[in-house]
Each structure stands twice: as structure tokens, then as C-alpha cells.
C-alpha positions, -999 to +999 in steps of 0.1 A: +378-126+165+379-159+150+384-190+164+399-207+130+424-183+115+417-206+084+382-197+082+392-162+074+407-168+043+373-184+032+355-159+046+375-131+026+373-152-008+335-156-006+333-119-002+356-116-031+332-138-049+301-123-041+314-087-051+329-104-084+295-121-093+276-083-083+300-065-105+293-090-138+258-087-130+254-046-131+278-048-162+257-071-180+225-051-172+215-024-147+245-001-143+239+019-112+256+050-101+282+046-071+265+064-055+236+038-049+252+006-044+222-026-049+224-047-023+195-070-038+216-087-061+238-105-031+220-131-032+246-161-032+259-156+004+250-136+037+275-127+061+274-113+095+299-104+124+271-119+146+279-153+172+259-177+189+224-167+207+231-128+184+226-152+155+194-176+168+179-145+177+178-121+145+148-128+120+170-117+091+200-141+099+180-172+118+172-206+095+161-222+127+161-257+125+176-250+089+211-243+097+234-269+083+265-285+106+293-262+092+274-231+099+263-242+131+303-249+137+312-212+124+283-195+136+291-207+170+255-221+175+260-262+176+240-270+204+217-243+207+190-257+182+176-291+178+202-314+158+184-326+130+184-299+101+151-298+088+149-275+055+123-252+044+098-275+031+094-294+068+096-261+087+066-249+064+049-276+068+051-272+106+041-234+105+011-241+084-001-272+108-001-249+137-012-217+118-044-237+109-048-244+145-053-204+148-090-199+159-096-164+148-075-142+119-062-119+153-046-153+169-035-156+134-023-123+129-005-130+162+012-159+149+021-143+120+039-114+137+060-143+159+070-160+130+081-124+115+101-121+148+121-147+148+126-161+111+118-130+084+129-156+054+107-182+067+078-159+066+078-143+038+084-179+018+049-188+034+036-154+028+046-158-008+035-191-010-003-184+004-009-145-006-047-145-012-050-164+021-027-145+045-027-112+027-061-107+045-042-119+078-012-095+077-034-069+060-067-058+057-090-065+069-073-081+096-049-052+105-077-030+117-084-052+149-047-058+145-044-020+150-072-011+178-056-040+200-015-031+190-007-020+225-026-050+244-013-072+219+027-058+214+053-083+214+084-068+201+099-035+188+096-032+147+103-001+130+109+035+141+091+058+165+097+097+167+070+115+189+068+150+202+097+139+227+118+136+201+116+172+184+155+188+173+167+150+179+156+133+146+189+139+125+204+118+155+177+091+158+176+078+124+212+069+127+200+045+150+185+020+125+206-008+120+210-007+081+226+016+061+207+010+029+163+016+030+147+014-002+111+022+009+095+038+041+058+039+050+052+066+077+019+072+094+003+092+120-021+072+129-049+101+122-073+080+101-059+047+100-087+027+075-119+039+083-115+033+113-101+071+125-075+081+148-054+051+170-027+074+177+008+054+177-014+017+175-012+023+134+020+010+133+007-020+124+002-002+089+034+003+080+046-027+088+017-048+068+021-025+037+058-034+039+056-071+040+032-066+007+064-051-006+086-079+001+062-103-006+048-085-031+073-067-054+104-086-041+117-056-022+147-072+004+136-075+037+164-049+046+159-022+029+125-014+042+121+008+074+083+012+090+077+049+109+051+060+128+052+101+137+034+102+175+021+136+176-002+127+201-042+115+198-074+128+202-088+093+211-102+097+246-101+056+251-068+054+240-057+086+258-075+067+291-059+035+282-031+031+310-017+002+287-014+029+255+021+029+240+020+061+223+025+096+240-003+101+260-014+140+249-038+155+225-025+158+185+002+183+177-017+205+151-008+237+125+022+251+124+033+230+150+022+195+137+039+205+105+072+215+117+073+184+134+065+162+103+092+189+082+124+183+105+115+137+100+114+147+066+149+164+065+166+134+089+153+108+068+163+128+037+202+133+053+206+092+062+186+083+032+184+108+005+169+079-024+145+059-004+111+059-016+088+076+012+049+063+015+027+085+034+001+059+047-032+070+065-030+106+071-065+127+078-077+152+055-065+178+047-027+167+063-028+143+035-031+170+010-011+199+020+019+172+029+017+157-006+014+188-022+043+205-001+071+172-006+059+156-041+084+180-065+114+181-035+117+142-022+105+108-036+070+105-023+039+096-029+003+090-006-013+060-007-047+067+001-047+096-022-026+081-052-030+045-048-065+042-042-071+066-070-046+043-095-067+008-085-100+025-087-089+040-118-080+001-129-113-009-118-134+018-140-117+010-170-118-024-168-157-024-159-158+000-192-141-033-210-164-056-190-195-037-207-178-039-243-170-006-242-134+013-253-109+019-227-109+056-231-144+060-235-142+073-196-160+104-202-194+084-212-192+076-174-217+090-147-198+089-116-212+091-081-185+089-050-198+092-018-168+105+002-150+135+000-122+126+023-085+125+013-094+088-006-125+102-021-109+135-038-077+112-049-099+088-063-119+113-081-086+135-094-071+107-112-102+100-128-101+135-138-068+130-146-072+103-173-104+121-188-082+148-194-055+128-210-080+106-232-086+140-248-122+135-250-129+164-228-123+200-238-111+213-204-106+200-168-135+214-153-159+195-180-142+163-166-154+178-132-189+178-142-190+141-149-188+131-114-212+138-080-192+138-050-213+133-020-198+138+020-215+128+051-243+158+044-252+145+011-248+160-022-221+187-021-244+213-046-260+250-042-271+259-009-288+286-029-309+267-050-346+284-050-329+306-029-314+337-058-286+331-083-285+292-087-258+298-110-233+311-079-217+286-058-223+290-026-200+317-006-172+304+017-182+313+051-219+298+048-228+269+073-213+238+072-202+245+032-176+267+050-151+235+054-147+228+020-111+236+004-110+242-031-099+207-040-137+196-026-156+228-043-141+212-078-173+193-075-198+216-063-227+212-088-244+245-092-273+234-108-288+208-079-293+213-044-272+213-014-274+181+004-294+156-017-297+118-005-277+096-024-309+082-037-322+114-048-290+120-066-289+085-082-327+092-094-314+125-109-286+119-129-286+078-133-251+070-125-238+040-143-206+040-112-210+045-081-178+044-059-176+041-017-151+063-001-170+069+031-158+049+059-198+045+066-214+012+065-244+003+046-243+037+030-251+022+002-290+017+002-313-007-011-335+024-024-307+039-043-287+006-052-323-003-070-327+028-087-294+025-102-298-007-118-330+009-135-314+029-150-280+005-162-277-028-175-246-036-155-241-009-130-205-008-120-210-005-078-176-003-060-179-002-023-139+005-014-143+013+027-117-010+049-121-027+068-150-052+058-176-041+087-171-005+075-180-014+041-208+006+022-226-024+015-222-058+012-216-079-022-247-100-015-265-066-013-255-054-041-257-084-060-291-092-047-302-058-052-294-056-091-303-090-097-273-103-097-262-075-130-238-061-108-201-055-118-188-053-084-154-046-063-147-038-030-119-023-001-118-054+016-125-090+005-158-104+001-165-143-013-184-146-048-217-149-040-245-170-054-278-160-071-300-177-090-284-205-101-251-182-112-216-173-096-215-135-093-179-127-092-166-102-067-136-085-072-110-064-044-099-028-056-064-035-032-038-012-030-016-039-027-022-040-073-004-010-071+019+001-044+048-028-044+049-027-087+056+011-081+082+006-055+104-020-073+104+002-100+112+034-084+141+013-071+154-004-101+154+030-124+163+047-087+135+075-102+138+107-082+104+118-080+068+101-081+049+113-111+006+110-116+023+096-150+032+069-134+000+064-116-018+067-145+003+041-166+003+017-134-041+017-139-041+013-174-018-017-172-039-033-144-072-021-163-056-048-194-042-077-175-082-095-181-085-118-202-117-113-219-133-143-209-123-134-174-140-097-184-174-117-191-173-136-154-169-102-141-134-106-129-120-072-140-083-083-130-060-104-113-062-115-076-036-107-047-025-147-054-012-129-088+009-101-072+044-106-081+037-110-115+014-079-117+037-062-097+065-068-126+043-058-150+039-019-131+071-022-123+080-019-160+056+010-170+070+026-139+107+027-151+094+036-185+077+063-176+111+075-150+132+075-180+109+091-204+105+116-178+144+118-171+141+106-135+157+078-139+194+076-124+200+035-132+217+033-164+207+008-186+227-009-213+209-009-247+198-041-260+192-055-224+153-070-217+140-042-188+116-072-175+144-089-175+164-068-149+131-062-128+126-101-123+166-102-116+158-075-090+136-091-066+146-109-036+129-138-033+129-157+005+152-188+001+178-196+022+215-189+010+249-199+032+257-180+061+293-168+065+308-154+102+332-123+092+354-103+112+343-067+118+369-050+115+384-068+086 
């Protein structure tokens, strides 16, 4: 109860307020359905039924030194924090004294994560405020040691768990997350987290990286996001010998059984949270697939290695065609080489398919197909019959190693080359003017071949998009150095521009983080019920133009991360476009009213707004 009885008749007007000042604001613009209340646009007040060391001690309510006298006085905390309020601006300049102080990017990743812990506002203004710098902290490539290390290194409980324990208790569990409205969940498995492979229950880290790009990023609030990891076991013996391990401590759940499991999360989540927005982060091949393909027309989901990548590549291809003065939809000139045919490699490659096919310049699908070699750890995926019979047959299912390949993979199976070529022999062969990395295996990318490429290109396009860094397939100085500095290049993880002869080569980072928080702010202003390959394709080509073209001639194919709210506001608008085109869209909007308008409106942005004690029950 509280102490004042006055203070309840404050309390009661500001909420009177508040809900006044929301109603104005969805009449004026965004008219949402009842149904789906918005909970971003209370941003004049917070209130809480929270006291004393409850308050000090939640990241989403503490100010820490910030608090001001009366909300010390109603919050019940006077005396529990220093007495000089100090705002924002000294507590950031405190966090980034010590943060520099950080010897290694794990002790800052560390740091980091306390400061998340204790004072979410704080962290994401500083997040915000320093995004090319400490996006590589709180993400990759940072996040992969982050990862490995996640149960030597655990602090605190973030996010959800449900493991094989936990199977016909689900529909319970997820009632036990604290807030009732989640805009956006990234769920993992841990099965190939990066390239890096399985760490079991340890990739939580992922989830909860990728959702601080989305506050950070594309303004999502802070408490509307919900980080899951599904622990169906690992089939990493260290871990699995690891007595400090965190995650259940028995060998993966697979077929039916792994999919049942991953089926009855679905269906809780679903039941508490029917419109969030469901990411499905780091998955192996094929789970990746036959998930995405069984959930994308029922539920509001989309992968990110599959779609994401594939959307930011896509950006990077047609902006390189720009770069070389060429049209934007002159994508089926393009020889394509992708060494990878993992879950990122196919994605990558099908909505590069996808936009051939949509240019129009293409007569069918499968003539798209034959514009692109796809290479897996074997080599060349082509005839194992060549000199061998019929080298117009693809080879039969059931013959060596060829026997793995679903039919997504055997898209790309030239017929007329043979099985298992080098990467070097292919590039010889067909002179590739792209070449993308989708491997996971460093230096893949060889001298011999990188060489032979640029003999046969002016400005051969060489995107090396493995995380994190160590696992790239080459370097940029080896690229640069080995096409004399012609290069237009992009990578997974960050590299710094590099220096030849007397000239800046520009390096650029094909980062899912371009794509991924643009798409979920505007799933969740137009509250789109499904996630279309329209909108994937609409979120590339508006990346793909954001260049300026003098920027195009330095190489620079498109913004940085520093740039990511305001790219992400520019796919956020395609994205709603595209949901009401497609009738998806259940947000009304009023005609007349600017849609970038409403999305800029619609993101929470980390500043510090009074805090008001309420009565729980009133």
C-alpha cells in the first residue's frame, strides 16, 4: 500500500494522462486493433508496483545515480544510492572511462553484460551512442568467444530456457515471463551457432546480442523482446565433459523427436503470444530448412541465417553491380561462385535466385540456377559421372557422399563439369566475377584462385561472409593484396580498410544487423501476420540504394552499423509497404498520415522518463 494516500491521486491522474496522450496519438496516426495494444508509445511516464532494493535492482526500472529526490521519496529508495543525482551524461561518461579500461573485447563483453544487468536504459543509450564500436562487443565477432566461454563466464539469468526436461510443460512455462506483451523472440538451439558448430545451451548469448541490435537498432522497447534457447541436448563431447556446462548434459534430441519438441515451444509461445515476431537464429542444416518451411505460412517467422544473410548479400551484389556502373537488375550478367552449401549458403543463393527471377531477365528458375556454382566442403557439387557415361544425368541419389544432398542442394548440381573440382579449377573454368564465403572454413579462399579471378575481372566482387573473424575465408589484406588492390570487398565480420599502394581500399561488413531490426519494427508497426521473401527482397534493394555514388566509387557499397537506425527506418518502411500490399497488415493507418513518420514515432529510444510507485491492485 501506500504510505501517502495523497500520492495516489497523482499516481491515478498520471495514468489518466499517459492513456489520454496514447489514445490522441493512435487517433492521429497508427490505429491498432484492440486486440494489440502498443505499449511503445508510453513514453511520458513508467510506473511500477515495485519498492525499495525491488526497484535498485531491476535493469528496466533502475536510473542509478539518476533518480531524482521525489522519486527516491516515493520509490522508497532515499538512502540506498549515493545522494548526488548525477544524470545520464555523467553516468556515461563514467561507463565509458571504465569500459576503456577493458583489456580484451571478452572483459568488455563482460562489462557490457553487467551494465545490461543492472541499468538496461543506460545501456542501450551507450549502445546507441557507440554502435560501430560496441556492435562488435555485444555481437560478432565478439559473441563467439562470448558463446564458447557462456557457462564459465554466466552471471545472471536473461531470457527463457526449455530443454528436454521440460517436454508437455511449455504451455505452463511461458507464463512465467514477466511481461505480458513480446514483440520479437530469437530462439536458438545452439546447433551451429556462427561457424563455430554446436555449444549446446552456451548460444544463448545469440539471442540475446541479436536482441539488443533490435533495441538499439530498430528502437524495439526493451520489454517486448524475449531471448529462448531450446536445450535438446549437445553432441559436443567438451562441453558434454565440462562439469561447469549449464545446459542438459545428454546427446541432441533428433527426428521425430527433436521436432516434436521444437512443435509443442511453438504452440506455447503461439497461445501467450500469438503476434510476436519469431527469429529462428543459428539452426544446422537441414533443421533450418524443414522448420522454416513447416512454420513460414502458419506463424510470423522468419530464419536468419537463411533469409537475412540471403537479403544483405543480396544488398551487397547489387550494389557491387552499381559500384562497377552497371544497372541494378542486370543480376543475371553475374557469375556466381559460393563456396558453402550449408543452411546460409543455399539462402544466400535462393534469394539471389529469387531476384533473377523477379528482374524478368531469366526465362525460367532453373536458368537462374545455372548462373551460380555452389561448392561444399568436397569441392564443386557437379557430375560424378563425368567421363564416366551419360554426362547429361545427374548423378543418382544413393551414390557416395552425393547421397546427402536434399533437393534444395541438387538445384545446383552442374551436369556438365565434374564432381568435386577445386575452387581454383572452378574459378579457371567459368571466370566468376562474385565469389561469396559461406563455409565456416578459414583461408578457403586461396591465393591461386583469388589471382585467377582478378584475371579474368576488373573489379572482382569477393565477399568472404564466415563469423566470426578467425573463421573467415580470407582476409581483406588477402584479398586486396591479391587483386591488386581491384577488389570490391565485404565480409561476415569486421575487418579495418586496408592500405595498398599508396590508396585506401575500403572494406565493407555484409551484417545482418542491415536487415533484421528494419524488418522487425516494421512487422510490428503494420502488426504483419506473416514474413514474406517480398519483404526480403524489398529490404535488399533498399539497402543495395542507400550509396551515394561517390561512396559507390571508394567502394563503400552501403551504410555502416554507426547508420543503423536510420537504415533500419528506411526497411522498416518497404517492410510495411509490402504487409499492406500483401494484405498482412492488421495496423490501420489513417490516410493522409506520413508512414515514416509513425515508424520514427514508434521507436523507443533510451532516455530516462519519471518514475511513478502505483498500487497493484488499484
Amino acid at each position: 500500500m501506500l504510505r501517502n494516500p495523497a500520492l495516489k491521486t497523482v499516481h491515478v491522474a498520471t495514468q489518466r494522462y499517459v492513456s489520454s496522450q496514447v489514445r490522441n496519438y493512435n487517433r492521429r496516426a497508427l490505429t491498432t486493433l484492440a486486440t494489440f495494444p502498443d505499449l511503445r508509445m508510453e513514453t511520458m511516464v513508467q510506473t511500477t508496483t515495485k519498492h525499495g532494493m525491488d526497484v535498485i535492482h531491476d535493469p528496466l526500472l533502475s536510473k542509478g545515480t539518476a533518480f531524482s529526490l521525489s522519486e527516491r521519496e516515493r520509490l522508497g529508495i532515499r538512502g540506498l544510492v549515493p545522494p548526488r543525482t548525477q544524470e545520464m551524461e555523467k553516468q556515461l561518461q563514467r561507463i565509458i572511462r571504465n569500459l576503456r579500461e577493458c583489456r580484451t573485447p571478452l572483459e568488455k563483453f563482460v562489462f557490457m553484460t553487467a551494465l545490461q544487468d543492472r541499468n538496461e536504459t543506460l545501456y542501450y543509450r551507450l549502445l546507441i551512442d557507440n554502435l560501430a564500436e560496441l556492435s562488435q562487443i555485444i555481437y560478432t565477432p565478439t559473441v563467439g568467444e562470448a558463446c564458447q566461454r557462456f557457462h564459465s563466464i554466466y552471471r545472471r539469468a536473461r531470457g527463457m530456457y526449455f530443454s528436454s526436461l521440460d517436454r508437455g510443460q511449455m504451455a505452463a512455462m511461458v507464463h512465467n515471463w514477466p511481461h505480458d506483451q513480446v514483440d520479437v523472440i530469437v530462439v536458438t538451439d545452439g546447433s551451429r551457432v556462427l561457424g563455430l558448430g554446436d555449444l549446446g545451451a552456451n548460444g544463448m548469448q545469440i539471442p540475446i546480442g541479436k536482441l539488443s541490435l533490435y533495441v538499439a537498432g530498430g528502437g524495439i522497447r526493451p520489454t517486448s523482446i524475449l531471448p529462448v534457447v531450446l536445450d535438446v541436448g549437445t553432441n559436443n563431447e567438451a562441453l558434454l565433459n565440462d562439469p561447469l556446462y549449464l545446459g542438459m548434459g545428454h546427446r541432441r534430441l533428433e527426428g521425430d523427436e527433436y521436432y516434436s519438441f521444437v512443435d509443442e515451444w511453438v504452440h506455447a509461445i503461439q497461445n501467450r503470444y500469438p503476434n510476436a515476431l519469431i527469429q529462428f537464429e543459428d539452426f544446422k542444416y537441414p533443421h533450418a530448412y524443414n522448420l522454416l518451411h513447416k512454420y513460414q505460412d502458419k506463424i510470423c517467422c522468419f530464419n536468419d541465417d537463411i533469409q537475412s544473410t540471403s537479403a544483405v548479400a543480396l544488398a551487397g551484389v547489387l550494389a557491387a553491380l552499381k559500384a562497377r556502373g552497371k544497372p541494378i537488375n542486370a543480376l543475371d550478367e553475374e557469375r556466381i561462385i559460393c563456396v558453402g552449401a550449408g543452411s546460409a549458403g543455399v539462402g544466400v543463393c535462393e534469394g539471389i535466385i529469387d531476384c533473377m527471377v523477379e528482374q524478368g531477365k531469366v526465362k525460367t528458375r532453373e536458368e537462374a540456377y545455372s548462373k551460380i556454382w555452389m561448392l561444399d566442403q568436397h569441392g564443386l557439387i557437379g557430375n560424378v559421372h563425368l567421363g564416366a557415361g551419360d554426362v547429361t544425368k545427374p548423378a543418382p541419389i544413393g551414390l557416395g557422399d552425393r547421397a546427402n544432398l536434399d533437393e534444395r542442394q541438387l538445384c545446383y548440381l552442374k551436369k556438365d563439369m565434374k564432381d568435386r573440382m577445386s575452387l581454383e579449377e572452378v574459378v579457371k573454368t567459368i571466370k566468376p566475377t562474385v565469389i561469396l564465403g559461406l563455409s565456416g572454413a578459414p583461408g578457403v579462399f586461396t591465393e591461386g584462385a583469388i589471382r585467377a579471378m582478378a584475371e579474368g575481372v576488373e573489379k572482382p566482387v569477393v565477399f568472404p561472409l564466415s563469423n566470426p573473424t578467425h573463421q573467415s575465408e580470407c582476409s581483406a589484406e588477402q584479398a586486396f593484396e591479391w587483386t591488386d588492390g581491384r577488389a570490391i570487398f565485404a565480409s561476415g565480420s569486421p575487418f579495418k580498410d586496408v592500405e595498398y599502394k599508396g590508396k585506401t581500399c575500403k572494406v565493407n561488413q555484409i551484417n545482418n544487423a542491415m536487415s533484421f531490426p528494419g524488418l522487425g519494427l516494421g512487422i510490428t508497426v503494420s502488426r504483419a501476420t506473416r514474413v514474406t521473401s517480398k519483404m526480403f527482397m524489398e529490404t535488399a534493394i533498399t539497402i543495395a540504394n542507400m550509396a551515394s555514388e561517390e561512396q559507390l566509387k571508394d567502394g563503400i557499397l552501403f551504410p555502416g552499423v554507426g547508420s543503423l537506425r536510420e537504415v533500419s527506418k528506411e526497411v522498416a518502411a518497404k517492410v510495411c509497404e509490402v504487409a499492406y500490399d500483401q494484405g498482412l497488415a492488421r495496423a490501420q493507418l489513417r490516410q493522409g498520415v506520413s508512414l515514416k513518420g509513425v515508424i520514427e514515432e514508434s521507436m523507443w529510444d533510451p532516455e530516462y522518463v519519471p518514475t511513478i510507485r502505483i498500487d497493484g491492485h488499484m
